[in-house]
N, C-alpha and C positions, 0 to 999 in steps of 0.2 A: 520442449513441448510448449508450444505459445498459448498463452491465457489470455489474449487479451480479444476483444472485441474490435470490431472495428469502429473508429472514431478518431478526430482529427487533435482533440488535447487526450494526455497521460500524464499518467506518473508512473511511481517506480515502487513498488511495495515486494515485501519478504517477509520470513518470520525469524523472529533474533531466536540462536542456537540455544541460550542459557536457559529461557521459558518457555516458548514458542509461544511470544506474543506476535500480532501484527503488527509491522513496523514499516514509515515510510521514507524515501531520502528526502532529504531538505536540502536546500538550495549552498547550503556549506558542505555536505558531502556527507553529512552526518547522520544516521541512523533516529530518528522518533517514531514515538507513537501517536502525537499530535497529526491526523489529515490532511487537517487545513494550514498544516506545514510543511506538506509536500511541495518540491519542484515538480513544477510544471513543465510538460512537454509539448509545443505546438507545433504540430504536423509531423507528419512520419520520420522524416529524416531527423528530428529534433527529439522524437520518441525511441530511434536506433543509438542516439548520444549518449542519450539517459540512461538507457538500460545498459550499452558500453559501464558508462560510469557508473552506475550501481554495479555491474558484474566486480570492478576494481575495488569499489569501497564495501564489497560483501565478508570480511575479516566480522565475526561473529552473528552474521545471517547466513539464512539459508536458500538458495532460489529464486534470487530475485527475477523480476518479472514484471512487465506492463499493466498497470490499468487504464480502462477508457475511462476517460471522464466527462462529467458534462458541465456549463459556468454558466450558473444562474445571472440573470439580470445583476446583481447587486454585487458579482465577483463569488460568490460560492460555489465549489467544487463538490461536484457528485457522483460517486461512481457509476455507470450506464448497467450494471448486472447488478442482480440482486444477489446473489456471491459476496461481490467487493464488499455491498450494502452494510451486510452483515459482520462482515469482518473488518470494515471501518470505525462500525459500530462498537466493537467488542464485548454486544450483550449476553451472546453464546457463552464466550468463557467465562465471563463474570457467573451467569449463570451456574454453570457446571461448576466452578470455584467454588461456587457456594453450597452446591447440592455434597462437594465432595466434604466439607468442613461440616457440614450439618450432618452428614453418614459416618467421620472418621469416629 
């Protein structure tokens, strides 16, 4: 199922199996949750690579998958849906973390 929007940069995001945090690759092949340490994907056949190589390095994610991005003036990366937005963010689960530890 493709998630991604159409646009000309991506990256490659998933959620890690152990938490279900969001998590994105980085340019070593490595799994974070820093955004603005995602690899970059520029242009479609460069964003089929990616996702290639996220499918390979998904040993403890789940799903990985394209996002579109967009690069501010100053090199800043931001996801084009308000979806990614949120989930780049990770105020939701913080949120819910907290509502669950304030109810337990």
């Amino acid at each position: 199922m493709a998630k991604n929007l159409n646009g000309d940069l991506s990256i490659a995001s998933a959620n890690r199996l152990v938490d279900g945090v969001v998590v994105f690759l980085d340019d070593a092949g490595q799994w974070t949750e820093r955004f603005n340490r995602a690899a970059l994907a520029r242009g479609e056949r460069a964003g089929e690579i990616l996702l290639e190589r996220a499918r390979a390095e998904a040993f403890g994610v789940i799903d990985p998958y394209l996002v579109a991005v967009v690069e501010d003036d100053d090199g800043t990366l931001q996801p084009l849906s308000l979806r990614e937005r949120i989930r780049a963010s990770g105020l939701t689960f913080d949120a819910i973390a907290a509502d669950a530890v304030r109810y337990a």
